[in-house]
C-alpha positions as CSV (number, residue, x, y, z in Angstrom):
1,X,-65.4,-127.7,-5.7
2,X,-68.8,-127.0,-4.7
3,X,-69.3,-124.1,-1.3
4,X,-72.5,-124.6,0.6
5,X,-73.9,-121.2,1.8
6,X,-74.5,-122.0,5.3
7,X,-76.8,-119.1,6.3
8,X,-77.0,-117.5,3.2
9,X,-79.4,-114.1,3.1
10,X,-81.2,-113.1,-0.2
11,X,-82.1,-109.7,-1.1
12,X,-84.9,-108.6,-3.0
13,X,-86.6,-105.2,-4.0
14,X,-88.2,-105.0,-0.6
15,X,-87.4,-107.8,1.4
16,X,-84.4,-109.7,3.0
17,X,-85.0,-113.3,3.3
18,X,-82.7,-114.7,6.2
19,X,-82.4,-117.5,8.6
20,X,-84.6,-117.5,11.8
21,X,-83.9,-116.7,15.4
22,X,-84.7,-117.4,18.5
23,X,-85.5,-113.2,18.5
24,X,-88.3,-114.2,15.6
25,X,-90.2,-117.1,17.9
26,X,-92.8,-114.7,19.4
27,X,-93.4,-113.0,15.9
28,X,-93.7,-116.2,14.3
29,X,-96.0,-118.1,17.1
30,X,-98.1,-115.0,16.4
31,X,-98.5,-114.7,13.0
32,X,-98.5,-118.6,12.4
33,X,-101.2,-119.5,15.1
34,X,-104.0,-118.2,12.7
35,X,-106.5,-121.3,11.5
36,X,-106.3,-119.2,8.6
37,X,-102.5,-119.4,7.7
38,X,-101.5,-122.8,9.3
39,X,-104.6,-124.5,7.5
40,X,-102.8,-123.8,4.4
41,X,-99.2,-125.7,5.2
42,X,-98.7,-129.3,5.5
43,X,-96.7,-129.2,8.2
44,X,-98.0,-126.8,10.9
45,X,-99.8,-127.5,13.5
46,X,-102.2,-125.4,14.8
47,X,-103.0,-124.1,17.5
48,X,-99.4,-123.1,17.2
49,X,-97.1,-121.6,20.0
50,X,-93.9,-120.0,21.2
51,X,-92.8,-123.6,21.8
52,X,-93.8,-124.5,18.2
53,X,-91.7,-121.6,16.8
54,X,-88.9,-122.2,19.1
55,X,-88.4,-126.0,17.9
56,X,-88.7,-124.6,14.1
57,X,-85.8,-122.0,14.5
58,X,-83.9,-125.2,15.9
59,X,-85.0,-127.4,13.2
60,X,-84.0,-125.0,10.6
61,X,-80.7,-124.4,12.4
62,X,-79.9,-128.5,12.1
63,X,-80.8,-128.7,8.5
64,X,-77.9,-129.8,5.9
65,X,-77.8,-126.7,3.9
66,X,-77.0,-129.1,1.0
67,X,-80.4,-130.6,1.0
68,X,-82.3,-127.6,2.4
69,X,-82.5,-124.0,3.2
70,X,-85.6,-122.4,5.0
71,X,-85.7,-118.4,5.2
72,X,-88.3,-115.8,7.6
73,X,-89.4,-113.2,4.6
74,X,-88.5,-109.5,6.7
75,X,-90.3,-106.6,5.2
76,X,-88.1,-103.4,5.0
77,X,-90.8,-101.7,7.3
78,X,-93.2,-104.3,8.6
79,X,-90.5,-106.8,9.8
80,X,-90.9,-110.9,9.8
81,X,-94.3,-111.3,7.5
82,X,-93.8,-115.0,6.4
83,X,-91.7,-118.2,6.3
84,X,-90.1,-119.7,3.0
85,X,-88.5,-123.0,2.4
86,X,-86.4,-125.2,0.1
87,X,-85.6,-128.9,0.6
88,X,-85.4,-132.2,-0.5
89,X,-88.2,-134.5,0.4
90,X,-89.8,-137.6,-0.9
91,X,-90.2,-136.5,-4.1
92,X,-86.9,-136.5,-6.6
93,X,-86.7,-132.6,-7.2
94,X,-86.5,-130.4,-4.3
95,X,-90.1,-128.8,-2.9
96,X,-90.8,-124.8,-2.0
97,X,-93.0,-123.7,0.3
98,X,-94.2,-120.8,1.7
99,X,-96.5,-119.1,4.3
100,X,-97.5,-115.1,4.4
101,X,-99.2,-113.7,7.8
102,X,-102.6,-113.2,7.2
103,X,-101.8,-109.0,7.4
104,X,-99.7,-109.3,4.9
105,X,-102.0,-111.2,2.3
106,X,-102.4,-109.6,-1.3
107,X,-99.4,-107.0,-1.3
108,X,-97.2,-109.5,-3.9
109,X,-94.8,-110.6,-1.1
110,X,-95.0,-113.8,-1.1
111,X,-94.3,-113.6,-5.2
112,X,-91.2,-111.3,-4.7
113,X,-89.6,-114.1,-1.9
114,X,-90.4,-116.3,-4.2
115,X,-88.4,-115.0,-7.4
116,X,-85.8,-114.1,-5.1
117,X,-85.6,-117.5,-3.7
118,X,-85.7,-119.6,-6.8
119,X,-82.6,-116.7,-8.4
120,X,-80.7,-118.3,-5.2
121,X,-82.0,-121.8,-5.6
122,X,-80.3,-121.8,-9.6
123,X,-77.6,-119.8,-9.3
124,X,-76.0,-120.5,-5.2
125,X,-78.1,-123.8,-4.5
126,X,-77.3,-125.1,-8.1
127,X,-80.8,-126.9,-8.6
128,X,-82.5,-126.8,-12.2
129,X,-85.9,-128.1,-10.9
130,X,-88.3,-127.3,-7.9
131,X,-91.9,-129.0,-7.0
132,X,-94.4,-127.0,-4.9
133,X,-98.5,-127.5,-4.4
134,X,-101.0,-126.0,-3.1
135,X,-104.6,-127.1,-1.7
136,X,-107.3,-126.7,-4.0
137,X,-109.2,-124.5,-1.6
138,X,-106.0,-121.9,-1.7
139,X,-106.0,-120.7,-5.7
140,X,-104.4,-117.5,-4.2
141,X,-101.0,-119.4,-3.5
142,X,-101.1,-121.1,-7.3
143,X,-101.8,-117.4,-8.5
144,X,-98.6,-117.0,-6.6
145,X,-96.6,-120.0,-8.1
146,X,-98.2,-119.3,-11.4
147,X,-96.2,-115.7,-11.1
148,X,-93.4,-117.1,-9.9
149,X,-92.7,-119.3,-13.3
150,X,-94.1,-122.7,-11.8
151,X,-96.4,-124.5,-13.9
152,X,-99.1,-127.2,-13.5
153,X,-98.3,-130.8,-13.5
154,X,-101.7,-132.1,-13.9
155,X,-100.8,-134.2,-10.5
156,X,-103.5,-134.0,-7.8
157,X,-102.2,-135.5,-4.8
158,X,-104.1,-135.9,-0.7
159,X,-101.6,-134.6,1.2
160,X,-102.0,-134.6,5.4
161,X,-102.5,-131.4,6.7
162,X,-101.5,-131.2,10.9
163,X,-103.7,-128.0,11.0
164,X,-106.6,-129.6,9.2
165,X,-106.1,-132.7,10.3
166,X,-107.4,-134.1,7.8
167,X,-106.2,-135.3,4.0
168,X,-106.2,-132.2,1.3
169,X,-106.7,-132.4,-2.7
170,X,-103.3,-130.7,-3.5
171,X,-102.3,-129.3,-7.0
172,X,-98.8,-130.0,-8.3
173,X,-96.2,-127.4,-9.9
174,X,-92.8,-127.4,-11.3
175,X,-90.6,-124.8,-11.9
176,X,-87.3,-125.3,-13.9
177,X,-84.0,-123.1,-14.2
């Protein structure tokens, strides 16, 4: 018999990934409505607002924690500095994703949710394979992946990006268990 975690928290050396809140909207809104951070994701728009962090938390709150889990990445002393994600998709392996606030950039936290995400994603979520990209313009986020264990598929794909608007060249990774 198989127990789904339904709000499961993960702990690393200096963070605590966790589900979001409606008490994280405002923080998120913030950090998320920077050209800067949302031109990086697929999926966020940009500008992005209160009411764009308020249908997320809800989003995240429906999800079937069998096919995904997303997390907010606290900081022991700077609280909420980022977003990370799990879930199936189109492709046949589960994606990641992940998003730092610009203020938070280069200080390895995006690589320590990371490991402490994929840890969960083995040994709680039971997967043996994840997928992730990044845009070819971001090298910082496969230097991340890279870290992380992930490794280049070769795969290029044009992804739709709502901040860009536009199609992006997008670099694909595996990771496996």
């Amino acid at each position: 018999m198989c127990v789904i975690e339904t709000s499961p928290v993960i702990e690393t050396r200096r963070l605590l990934l966790r589900a979001p809140d409606m008490q994280d909207c405002s923080r998120i809104a913030a950090m998320a409505n920077d050209p800067a951070v949302a031109g990086m994701t697929l999926r966020m728009p940009h500008p992005y607002g209160t009411g764009d962090a308020e249908a997320f938390v809800v989003a995240v709150a429906g999800q079937d924690p069998a096919r995904a889990s997303t997390f907010v990445i606290e900081h022991e002393d700077h609280g909420l500095v980022g977003v990370i994600g799990m879930f199936e998709d189109g492709d046949p392996t589960p994606e990641t994703g992940y998003w730092i606030g610009r203020d938070f950039w280069g200080r390895g936290y995006a690589t320590e949710a990371l490991e402490g995400a994929l840890v969960w994603a083995s040994r709680r979520w039971k997967r043996r394979a994840l997928v992730a990209g990044h845009f070819e313009d971001n090298p910082a986020s496969g230097r991340v992946l890279e870290k992380a264990g992930f490794l280049y598929t070769g795969e290029v794909r044009k992804n739709f990006s709502q901040a860009r608007n536009a199609p992006v060249r997008t670099r694909r990774m595996v990771w496996l268990a």
